[in-house]
LUMKENU-46214 format. One record per atom (N, C-alpha, C, O): residue number from 0; atom name; x, z, y; residue in one letter. Coordinates in Angstrom, 1 decimal, always signed. Layout:
# LUMKENU-46214
NUM,CA,X,Z,Y,A
...
//
This chain:
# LUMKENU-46214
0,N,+0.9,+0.0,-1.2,X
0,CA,+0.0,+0.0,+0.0,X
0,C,+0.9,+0.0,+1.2,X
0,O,+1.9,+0.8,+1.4,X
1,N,+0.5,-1.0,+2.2,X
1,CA,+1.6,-1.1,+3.5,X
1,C,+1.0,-0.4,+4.3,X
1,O,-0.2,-0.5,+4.4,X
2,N,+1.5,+0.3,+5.0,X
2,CA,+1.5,+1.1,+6.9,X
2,C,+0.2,+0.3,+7.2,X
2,O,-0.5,+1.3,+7.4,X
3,N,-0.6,-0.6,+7.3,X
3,CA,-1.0,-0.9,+8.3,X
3,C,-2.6,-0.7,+7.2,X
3,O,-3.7,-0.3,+7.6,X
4,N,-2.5,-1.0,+6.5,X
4,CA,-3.9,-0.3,+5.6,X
4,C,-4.1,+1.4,+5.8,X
4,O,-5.1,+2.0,+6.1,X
5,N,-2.7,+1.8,+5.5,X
5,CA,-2.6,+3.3,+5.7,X
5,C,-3.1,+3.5,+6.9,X
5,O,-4.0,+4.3,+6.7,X
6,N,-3.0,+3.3,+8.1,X
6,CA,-3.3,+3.4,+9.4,X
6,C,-5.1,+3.1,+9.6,X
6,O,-5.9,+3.8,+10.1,X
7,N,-5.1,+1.5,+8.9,X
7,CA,-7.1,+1.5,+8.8,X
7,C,-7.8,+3.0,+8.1,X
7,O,-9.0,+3.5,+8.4,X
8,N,-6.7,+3.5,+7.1,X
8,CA,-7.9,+4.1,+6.9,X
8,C,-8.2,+5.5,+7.2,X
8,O,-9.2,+6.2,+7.2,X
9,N,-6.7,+5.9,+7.6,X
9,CA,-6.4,+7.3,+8.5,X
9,C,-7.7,+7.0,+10.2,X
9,O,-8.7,+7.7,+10.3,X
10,N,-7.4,+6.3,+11.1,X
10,CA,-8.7,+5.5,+11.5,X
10,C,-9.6,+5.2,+11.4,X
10,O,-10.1,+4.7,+12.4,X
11,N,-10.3,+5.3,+10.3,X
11,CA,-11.4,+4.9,+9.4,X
11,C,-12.2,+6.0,+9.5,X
11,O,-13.3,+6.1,+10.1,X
12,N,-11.3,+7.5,+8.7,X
12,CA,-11.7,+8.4,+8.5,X
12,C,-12.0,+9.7,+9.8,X
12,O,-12.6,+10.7,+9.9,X
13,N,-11.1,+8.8,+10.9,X
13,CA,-11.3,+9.8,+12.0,X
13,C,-12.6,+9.8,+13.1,X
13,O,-13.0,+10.7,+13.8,X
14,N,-13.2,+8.3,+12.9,X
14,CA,-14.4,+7.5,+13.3,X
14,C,-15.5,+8.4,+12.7,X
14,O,-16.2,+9.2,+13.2,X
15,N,-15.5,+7.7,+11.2,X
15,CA,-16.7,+8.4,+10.3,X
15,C,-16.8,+10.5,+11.1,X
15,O,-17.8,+11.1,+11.6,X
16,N,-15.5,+10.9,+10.8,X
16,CA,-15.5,+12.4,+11.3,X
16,C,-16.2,+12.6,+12.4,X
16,O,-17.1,+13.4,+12.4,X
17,N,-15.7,+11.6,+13.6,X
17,CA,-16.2,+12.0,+15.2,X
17,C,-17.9,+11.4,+15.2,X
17,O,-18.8,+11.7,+16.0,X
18,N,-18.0,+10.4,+14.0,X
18,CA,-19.5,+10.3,+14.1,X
18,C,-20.8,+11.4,+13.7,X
18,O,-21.8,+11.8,+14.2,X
19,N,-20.0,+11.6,+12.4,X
19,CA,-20.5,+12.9,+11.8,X
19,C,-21.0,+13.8,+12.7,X
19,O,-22.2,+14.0,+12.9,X
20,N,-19.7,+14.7,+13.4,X
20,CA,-19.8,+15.6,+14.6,X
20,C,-20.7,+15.5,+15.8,X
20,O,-21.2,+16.4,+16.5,X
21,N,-20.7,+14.2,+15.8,X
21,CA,-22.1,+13.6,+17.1,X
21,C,-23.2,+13.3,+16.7,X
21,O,-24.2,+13.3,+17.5,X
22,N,-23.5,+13.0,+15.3,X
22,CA,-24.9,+12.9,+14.7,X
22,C,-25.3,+14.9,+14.8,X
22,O,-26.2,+15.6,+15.4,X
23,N,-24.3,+15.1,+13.8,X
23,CA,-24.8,+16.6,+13.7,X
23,C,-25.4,+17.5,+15.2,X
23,O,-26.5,+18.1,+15.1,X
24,N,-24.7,+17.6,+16.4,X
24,CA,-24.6,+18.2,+17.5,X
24,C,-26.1,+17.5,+18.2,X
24,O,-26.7,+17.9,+19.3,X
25,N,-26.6,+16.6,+17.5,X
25,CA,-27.6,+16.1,+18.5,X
25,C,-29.5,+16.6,+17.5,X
25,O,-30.7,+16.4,+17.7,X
26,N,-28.8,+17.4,+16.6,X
26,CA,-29.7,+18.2,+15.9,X
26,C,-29.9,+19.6,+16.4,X
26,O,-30.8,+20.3,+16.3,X
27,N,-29.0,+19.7,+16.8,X
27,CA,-28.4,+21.2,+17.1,X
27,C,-29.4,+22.0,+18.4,X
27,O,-29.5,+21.4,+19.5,X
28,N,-29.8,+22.8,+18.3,X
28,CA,-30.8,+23.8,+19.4,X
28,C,-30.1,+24.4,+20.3,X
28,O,-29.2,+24.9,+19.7,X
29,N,-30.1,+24.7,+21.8,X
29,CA,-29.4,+25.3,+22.3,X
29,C,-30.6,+26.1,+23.4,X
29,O,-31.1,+25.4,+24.3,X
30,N,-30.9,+27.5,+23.1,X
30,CA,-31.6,+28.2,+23.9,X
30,C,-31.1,+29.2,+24.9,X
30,O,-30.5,+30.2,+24.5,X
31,N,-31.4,+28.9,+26.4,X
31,CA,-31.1,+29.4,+27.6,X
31,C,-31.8,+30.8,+27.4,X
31,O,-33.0,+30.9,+27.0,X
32,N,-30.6,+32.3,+27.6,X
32,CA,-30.7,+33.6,+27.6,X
32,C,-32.0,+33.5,+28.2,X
32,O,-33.1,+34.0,+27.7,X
33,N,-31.8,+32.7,+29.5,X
33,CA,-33.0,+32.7,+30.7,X
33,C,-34.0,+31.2,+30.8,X
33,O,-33.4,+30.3,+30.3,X
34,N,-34.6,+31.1,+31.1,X
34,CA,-35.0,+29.8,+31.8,X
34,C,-34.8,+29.7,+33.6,X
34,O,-34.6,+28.6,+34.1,X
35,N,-34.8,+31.2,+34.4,X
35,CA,-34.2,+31.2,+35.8,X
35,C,-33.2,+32.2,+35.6,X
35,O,-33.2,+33.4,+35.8,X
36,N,-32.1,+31.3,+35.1,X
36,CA,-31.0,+32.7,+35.9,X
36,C,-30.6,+32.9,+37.2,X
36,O,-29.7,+33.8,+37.4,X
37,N,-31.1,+32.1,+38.2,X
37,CA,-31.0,+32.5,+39.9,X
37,C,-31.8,+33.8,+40.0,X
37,O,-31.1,+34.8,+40.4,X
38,N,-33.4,+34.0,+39.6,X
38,CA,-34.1,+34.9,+39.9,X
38,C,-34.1,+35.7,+38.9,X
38,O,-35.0,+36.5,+38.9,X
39,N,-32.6,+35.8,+37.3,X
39,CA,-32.4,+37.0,+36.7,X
39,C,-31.5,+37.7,+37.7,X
39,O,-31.6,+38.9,+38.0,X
40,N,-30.4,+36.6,+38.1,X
40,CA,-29.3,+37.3,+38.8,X
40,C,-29.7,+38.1,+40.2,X
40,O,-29.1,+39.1,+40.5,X
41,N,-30.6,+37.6,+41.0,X
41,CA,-31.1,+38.5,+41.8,X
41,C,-32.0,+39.9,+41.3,X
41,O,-31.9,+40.7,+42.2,X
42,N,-32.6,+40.4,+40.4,X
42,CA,-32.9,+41.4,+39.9,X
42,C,-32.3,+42.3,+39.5,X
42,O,-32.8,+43.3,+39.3,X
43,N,-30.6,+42.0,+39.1,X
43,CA,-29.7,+42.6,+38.3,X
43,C,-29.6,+43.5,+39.0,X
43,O,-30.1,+44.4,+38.4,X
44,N,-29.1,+44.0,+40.3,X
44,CA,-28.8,+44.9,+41.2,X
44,C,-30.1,+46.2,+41.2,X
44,O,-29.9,+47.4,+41.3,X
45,N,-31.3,+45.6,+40.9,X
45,CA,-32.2,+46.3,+40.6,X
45,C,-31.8,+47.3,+39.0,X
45,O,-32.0,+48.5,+39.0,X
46,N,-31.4,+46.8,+38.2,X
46,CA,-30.8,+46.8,+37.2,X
46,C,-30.5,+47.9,+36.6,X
46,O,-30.7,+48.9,+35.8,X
47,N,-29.3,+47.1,+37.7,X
47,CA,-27.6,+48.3,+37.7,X
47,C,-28.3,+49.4,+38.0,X
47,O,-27.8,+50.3,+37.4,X
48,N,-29.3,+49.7,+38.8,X
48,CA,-29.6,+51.2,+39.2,X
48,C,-30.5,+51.8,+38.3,X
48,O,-30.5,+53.0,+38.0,X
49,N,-31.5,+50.8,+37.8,X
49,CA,-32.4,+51.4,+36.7,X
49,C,-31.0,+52.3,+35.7,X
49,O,-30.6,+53.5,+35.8,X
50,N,-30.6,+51.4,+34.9,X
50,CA,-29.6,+52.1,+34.2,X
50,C,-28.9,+53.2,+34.7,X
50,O,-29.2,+54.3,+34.2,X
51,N,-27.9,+53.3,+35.9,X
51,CA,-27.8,+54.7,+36.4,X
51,C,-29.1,+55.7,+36.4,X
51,O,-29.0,+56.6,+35.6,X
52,N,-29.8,+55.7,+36.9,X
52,CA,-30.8,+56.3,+36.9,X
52,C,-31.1,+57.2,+35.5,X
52,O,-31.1,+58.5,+35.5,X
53,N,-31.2,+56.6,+34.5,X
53,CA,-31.2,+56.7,+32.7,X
53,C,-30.0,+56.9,+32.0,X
53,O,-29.9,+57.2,+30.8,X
54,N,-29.1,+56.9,+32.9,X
54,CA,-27.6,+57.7,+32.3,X
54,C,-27.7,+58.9,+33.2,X
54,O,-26.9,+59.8,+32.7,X
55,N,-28.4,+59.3,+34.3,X
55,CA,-28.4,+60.8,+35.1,X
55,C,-29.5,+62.0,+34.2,X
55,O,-29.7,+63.2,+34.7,X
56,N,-30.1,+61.5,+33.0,X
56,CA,-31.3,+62.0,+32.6,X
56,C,-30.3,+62.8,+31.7,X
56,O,-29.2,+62.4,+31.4,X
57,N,-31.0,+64.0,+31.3,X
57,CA,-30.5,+64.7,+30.2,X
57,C,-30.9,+64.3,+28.9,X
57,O,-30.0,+63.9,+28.2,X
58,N,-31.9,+64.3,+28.6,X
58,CA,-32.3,+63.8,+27.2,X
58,C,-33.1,+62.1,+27.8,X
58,O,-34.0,+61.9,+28.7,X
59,N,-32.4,+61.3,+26.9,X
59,CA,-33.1,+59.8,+26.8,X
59,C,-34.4,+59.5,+25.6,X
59,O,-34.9,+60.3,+24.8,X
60,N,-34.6,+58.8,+25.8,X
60,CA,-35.8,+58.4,+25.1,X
60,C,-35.1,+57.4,+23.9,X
60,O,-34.4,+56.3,+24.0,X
61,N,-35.4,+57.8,+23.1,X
61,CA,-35.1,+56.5,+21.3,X
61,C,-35.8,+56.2,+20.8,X
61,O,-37.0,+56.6,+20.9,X
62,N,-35.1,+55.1,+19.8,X
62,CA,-35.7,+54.0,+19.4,X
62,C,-35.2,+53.9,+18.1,X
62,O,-34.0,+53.8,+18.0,X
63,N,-36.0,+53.9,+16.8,X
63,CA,-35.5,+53.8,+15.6,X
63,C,-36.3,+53.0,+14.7,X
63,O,-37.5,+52.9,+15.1,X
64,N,-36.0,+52.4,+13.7,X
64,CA,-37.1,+51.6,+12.7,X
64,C,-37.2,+52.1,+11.5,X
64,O,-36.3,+52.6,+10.8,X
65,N,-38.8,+51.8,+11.2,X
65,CA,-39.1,+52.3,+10.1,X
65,C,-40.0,+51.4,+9.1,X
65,O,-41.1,+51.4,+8.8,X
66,N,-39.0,+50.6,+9.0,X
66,CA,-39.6,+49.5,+7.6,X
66,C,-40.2,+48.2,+8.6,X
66,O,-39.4,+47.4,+9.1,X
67,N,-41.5,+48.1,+8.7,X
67,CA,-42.2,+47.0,+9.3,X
67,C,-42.5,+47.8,+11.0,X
67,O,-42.8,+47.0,+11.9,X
68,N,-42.3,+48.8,+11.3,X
68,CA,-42.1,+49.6,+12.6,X
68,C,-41.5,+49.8,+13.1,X
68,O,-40.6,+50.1,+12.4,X
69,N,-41.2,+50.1,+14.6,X
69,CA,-40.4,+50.6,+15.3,X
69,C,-40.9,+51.8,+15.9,X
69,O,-42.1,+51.8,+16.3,X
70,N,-40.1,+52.9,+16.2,X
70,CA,-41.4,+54.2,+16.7,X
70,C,-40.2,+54.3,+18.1,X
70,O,-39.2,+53.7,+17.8,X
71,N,-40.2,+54.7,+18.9,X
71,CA,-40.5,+54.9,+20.4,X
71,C,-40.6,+56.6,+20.7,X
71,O,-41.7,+57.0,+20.6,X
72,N,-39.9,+57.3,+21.0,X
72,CA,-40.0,+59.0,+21.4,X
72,C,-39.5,+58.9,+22.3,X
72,O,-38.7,+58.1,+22.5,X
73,N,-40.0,+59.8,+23.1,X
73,CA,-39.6,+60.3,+25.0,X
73,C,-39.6,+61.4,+24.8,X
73,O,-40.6,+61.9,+24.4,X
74,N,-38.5,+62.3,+25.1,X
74,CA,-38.5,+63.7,+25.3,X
74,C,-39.9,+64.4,+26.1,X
74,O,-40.7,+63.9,+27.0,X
75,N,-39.9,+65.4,+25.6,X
75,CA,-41.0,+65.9,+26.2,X
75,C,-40.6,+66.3,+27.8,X
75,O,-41.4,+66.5,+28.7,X
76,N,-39.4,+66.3,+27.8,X
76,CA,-39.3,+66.8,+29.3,X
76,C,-39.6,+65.6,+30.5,X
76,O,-39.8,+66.0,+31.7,X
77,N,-39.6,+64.0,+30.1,X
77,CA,-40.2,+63.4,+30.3,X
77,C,-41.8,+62.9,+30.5,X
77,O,-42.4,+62.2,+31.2,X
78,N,-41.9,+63.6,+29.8,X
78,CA,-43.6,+63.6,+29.6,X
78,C,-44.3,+64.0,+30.4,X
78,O,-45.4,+63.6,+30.1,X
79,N,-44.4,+64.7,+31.6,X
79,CA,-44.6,+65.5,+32.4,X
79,C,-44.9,+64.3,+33.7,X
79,O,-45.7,+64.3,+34.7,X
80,N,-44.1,+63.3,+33.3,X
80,CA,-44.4,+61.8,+34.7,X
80,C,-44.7,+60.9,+34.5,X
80,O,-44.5,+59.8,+35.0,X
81,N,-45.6,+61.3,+33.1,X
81,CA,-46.2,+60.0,+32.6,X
81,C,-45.7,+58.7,+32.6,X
81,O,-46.3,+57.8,+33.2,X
82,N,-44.3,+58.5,+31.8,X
82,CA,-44.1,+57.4,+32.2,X
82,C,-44.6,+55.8,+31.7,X
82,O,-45.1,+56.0,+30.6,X
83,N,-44.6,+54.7,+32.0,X
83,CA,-45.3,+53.7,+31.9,X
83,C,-44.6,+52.6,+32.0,X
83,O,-43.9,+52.5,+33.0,X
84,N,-44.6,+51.4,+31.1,X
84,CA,-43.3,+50.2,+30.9,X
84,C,-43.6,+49.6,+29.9,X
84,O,-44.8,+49.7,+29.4,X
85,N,-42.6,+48.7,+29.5,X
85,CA,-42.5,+47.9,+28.7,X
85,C,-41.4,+47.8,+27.6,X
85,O,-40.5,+48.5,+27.9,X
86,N,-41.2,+47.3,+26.8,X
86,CA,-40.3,+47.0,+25.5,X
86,C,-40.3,+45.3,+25.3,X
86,O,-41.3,+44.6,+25.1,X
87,N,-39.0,+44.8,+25.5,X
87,CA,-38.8,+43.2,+25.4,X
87,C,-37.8,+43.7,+24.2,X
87,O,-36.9,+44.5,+24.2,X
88,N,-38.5,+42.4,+23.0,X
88,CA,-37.5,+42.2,+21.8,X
88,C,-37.2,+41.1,+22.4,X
88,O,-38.0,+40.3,+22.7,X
89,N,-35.6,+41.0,+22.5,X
89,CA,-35.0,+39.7,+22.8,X
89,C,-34.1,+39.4,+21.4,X
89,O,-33.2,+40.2,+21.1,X
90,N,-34.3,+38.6,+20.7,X
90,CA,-33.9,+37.9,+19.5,X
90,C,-32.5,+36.7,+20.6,X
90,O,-32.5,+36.0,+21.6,X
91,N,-31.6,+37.1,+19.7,X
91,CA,-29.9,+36.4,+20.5,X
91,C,-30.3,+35.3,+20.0,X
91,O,-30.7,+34.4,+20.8,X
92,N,-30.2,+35.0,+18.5,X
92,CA,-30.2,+33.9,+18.1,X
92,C,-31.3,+32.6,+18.3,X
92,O,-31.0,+31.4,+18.3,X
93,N,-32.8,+33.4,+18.4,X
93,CA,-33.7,+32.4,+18.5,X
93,C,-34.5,+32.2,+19.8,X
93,O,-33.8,+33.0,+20.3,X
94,N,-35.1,+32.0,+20.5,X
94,CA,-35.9,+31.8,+21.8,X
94,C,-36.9,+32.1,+21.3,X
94,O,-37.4,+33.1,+21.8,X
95,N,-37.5,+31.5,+20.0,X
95,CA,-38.7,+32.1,+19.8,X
95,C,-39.0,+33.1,+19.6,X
95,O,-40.0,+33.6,+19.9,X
96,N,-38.2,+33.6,+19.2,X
96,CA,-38.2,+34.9,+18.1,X
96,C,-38.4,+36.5,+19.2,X
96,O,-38.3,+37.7,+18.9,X
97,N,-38.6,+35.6,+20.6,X
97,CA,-38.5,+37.5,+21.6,X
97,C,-40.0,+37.5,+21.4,X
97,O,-40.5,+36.5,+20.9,X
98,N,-40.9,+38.8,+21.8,X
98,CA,-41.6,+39.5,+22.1,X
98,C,-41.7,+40.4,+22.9,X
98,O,-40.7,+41.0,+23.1,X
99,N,-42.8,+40.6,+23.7,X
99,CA,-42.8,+42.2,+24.6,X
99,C,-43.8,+43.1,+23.9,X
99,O,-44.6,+42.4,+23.3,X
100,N,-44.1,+44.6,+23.8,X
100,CA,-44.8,+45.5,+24.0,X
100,C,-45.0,+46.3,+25.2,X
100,O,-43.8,+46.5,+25.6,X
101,N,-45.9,+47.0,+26.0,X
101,CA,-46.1,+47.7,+26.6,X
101,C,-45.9,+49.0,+25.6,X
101,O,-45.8,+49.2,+24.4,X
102,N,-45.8,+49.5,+26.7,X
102,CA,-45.0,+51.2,+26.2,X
102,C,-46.7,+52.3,+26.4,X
102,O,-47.0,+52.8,+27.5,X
103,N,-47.2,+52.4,+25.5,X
103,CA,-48.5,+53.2,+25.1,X
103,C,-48.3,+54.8,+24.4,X
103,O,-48.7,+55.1,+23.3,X
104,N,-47.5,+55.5,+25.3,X
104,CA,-46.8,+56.9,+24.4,X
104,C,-48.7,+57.8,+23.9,X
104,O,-49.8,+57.7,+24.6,X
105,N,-48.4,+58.4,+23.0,X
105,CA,-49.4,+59.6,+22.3,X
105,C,-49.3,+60.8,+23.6,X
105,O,-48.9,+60.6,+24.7,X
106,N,-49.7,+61.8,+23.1,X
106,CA,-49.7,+62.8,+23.6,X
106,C,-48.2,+63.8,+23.3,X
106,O,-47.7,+64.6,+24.2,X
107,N,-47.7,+63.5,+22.2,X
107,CA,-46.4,+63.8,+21.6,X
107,C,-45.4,+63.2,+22.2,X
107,O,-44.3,+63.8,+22.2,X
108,N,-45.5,+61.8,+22.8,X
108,CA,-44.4,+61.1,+23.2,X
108,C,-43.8,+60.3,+22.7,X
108,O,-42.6,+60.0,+22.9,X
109,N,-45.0,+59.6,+21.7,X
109,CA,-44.7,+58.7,+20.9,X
109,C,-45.2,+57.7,+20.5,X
109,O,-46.4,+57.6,+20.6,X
110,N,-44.5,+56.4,+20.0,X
110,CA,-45.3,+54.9,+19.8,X
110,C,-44.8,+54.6,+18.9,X
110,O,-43.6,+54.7,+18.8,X
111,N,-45.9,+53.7,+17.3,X
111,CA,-45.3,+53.2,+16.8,X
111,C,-45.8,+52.0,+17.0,X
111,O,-47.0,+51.9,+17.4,X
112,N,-44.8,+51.0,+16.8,X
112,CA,-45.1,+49.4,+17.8,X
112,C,-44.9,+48.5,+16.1,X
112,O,-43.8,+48.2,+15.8,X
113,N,-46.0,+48.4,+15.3,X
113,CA,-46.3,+47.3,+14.7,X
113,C,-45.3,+45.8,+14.9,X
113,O,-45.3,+45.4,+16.1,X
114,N,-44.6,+45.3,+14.2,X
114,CA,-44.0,+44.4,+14.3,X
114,C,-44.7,+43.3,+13.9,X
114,O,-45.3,+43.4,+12.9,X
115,N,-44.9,+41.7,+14.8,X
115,CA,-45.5,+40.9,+14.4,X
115,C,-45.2,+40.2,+13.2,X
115,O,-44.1,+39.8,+13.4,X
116,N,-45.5,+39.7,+12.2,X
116,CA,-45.0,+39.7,+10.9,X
116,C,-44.0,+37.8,+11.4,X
116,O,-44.2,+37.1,+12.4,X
117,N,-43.0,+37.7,+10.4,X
117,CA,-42.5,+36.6,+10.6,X
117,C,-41.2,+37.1,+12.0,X
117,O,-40.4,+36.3,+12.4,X
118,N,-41.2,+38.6,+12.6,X
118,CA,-40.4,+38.8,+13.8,X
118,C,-39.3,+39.3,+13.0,X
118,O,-39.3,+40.5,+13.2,X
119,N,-38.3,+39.1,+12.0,X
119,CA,-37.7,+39.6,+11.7,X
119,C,-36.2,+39.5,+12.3,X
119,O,-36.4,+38.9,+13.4,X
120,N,-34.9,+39.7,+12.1,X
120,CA,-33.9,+39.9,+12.4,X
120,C,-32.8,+40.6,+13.2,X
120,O,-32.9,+41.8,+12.9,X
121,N,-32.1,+40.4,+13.9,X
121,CA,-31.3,+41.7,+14.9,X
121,C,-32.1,+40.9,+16.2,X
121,O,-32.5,+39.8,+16.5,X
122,N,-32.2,+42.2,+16.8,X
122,CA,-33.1,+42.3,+18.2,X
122,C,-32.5,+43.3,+18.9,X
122,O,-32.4,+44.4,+18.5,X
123,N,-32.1,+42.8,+20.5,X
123,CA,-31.9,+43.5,+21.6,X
123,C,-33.3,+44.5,+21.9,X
123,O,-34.2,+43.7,+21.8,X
124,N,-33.8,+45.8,+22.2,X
124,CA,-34.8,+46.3,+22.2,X
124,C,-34.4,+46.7,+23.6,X
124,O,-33.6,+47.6,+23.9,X
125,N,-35.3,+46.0,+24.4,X
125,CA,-34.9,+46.3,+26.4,X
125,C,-36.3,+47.0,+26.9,X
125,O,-37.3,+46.4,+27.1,X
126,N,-36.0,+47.9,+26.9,X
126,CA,-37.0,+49.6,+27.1,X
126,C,-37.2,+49.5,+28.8,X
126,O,-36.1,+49.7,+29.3,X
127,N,-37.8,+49.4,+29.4,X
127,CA,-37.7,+49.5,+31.3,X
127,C,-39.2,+50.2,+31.6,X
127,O,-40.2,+49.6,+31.4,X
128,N,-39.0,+51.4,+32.0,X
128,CA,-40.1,+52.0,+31.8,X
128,C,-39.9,+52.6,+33.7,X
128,O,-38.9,+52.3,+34.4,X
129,N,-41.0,+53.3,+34.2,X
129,CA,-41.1,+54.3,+35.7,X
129,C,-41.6,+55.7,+35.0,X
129,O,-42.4,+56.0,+34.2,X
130,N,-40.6,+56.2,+35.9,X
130,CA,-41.7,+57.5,+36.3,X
130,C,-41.2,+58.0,+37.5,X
130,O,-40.2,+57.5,+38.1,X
131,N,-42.1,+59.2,+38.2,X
131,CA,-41.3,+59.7,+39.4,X
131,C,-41.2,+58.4,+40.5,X
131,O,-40.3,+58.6,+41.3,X
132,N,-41.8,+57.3,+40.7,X
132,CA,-41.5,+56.7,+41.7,X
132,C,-39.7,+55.6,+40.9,X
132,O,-39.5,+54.4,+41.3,X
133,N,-39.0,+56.1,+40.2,X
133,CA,-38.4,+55.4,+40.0,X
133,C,-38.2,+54.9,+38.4,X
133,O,-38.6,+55.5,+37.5,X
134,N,-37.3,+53.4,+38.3,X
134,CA,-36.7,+52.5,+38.0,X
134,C,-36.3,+53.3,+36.9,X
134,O,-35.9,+54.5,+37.0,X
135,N,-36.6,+52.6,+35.4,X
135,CA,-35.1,+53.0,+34.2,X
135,C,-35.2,+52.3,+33.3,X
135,O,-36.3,+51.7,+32.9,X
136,N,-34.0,+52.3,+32.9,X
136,CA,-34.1,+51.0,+32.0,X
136,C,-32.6,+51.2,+30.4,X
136,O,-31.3,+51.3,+30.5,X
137,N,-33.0,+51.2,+29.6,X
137,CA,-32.1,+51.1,+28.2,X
137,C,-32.1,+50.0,+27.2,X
137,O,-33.1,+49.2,+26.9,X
138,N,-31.2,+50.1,+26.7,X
138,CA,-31.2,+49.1,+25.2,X
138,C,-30.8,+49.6,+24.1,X
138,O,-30.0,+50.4,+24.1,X
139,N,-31.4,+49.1,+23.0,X
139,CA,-31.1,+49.3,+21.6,X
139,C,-30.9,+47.9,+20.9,X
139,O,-31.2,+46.8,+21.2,X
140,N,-30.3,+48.3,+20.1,X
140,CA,-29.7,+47.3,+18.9,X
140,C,-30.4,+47.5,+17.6,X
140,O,-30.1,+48.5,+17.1,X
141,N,-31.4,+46.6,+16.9,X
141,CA,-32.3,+46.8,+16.1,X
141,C,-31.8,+46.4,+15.0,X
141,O,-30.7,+46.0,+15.0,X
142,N,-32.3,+46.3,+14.0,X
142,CA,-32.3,+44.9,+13.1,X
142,C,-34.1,+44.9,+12.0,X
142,O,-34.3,+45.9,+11.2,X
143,N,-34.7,+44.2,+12.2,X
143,CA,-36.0,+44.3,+11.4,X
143,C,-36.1,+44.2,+10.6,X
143,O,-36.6,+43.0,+10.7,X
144,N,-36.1,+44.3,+9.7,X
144,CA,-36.1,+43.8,+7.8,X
144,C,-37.3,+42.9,+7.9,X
144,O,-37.8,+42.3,+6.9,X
//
């Protein structure tokens, strides 16, 4: 075999590769964290202080799973300002896959939030709740069976 076949097909094979790579990529999903990140990035400063705010608390509010549930507790010393919010499951990997709950605590200080069936996998759990007139805001790291 001479150089210059050797060369067609070293060539050959780099073609077919770079086509491969561009057929594949044009299947490929790419879902934006945001659809506006101008008007994420303007709320962040809002944000930054929710979180301070919920790092100045003594006891925080958690978040744990139990099978097809997630349960939701606020210290009782919380409880006293009725607090009122929301829970965004942000799924990293899929766009579809976020959900929200409002935050509906018991008398105890507690929620169990039903998971929508088919919601499964690791989920950002973004908690942003008021009381007292202000801002707070935490996250959890889930994973749903």
């Amino acid at each position: 075999m001479n150089w210059g076949i050797r060369i067609f097909i070293f060539y050959s094979f780099f073609v077919v590769g770079i086509l491969f790579l561009v057929i594949r990529s044009t299947f490929h999903t790419l879902d934006l964290v945001a659809d506006d990140y101008y008007g994420e990035e303007l709320k962040y400063d809002s944000r930054i202080k929710a979180v301070s705010n919920t790092v100045a608390l003594a006891k925080k509010p958690e978040m744990r799973t139990d099978g097809k549930t997630v349960v939701l507790s606020f210290p009782s010393e919380l409880m006293i300002f009725k607090p009122a919010g929301k829970v965004k499951f942000y799924k990293p990997s899929d766009k579809g896959g976020d959900f929200e709950l409002p935050v509906q605590l018991d008398t105890q200080g507690s929620q169990t939030m039903v998971i929508p069936e088919g919601k499964n996998g690791r989920y950002n759990a973004q908690l942003s709740w008021s009381a007292m007139d202000r801002q707070y805001y935490q996250e959890y790291y889930l994973v749903l069976p």
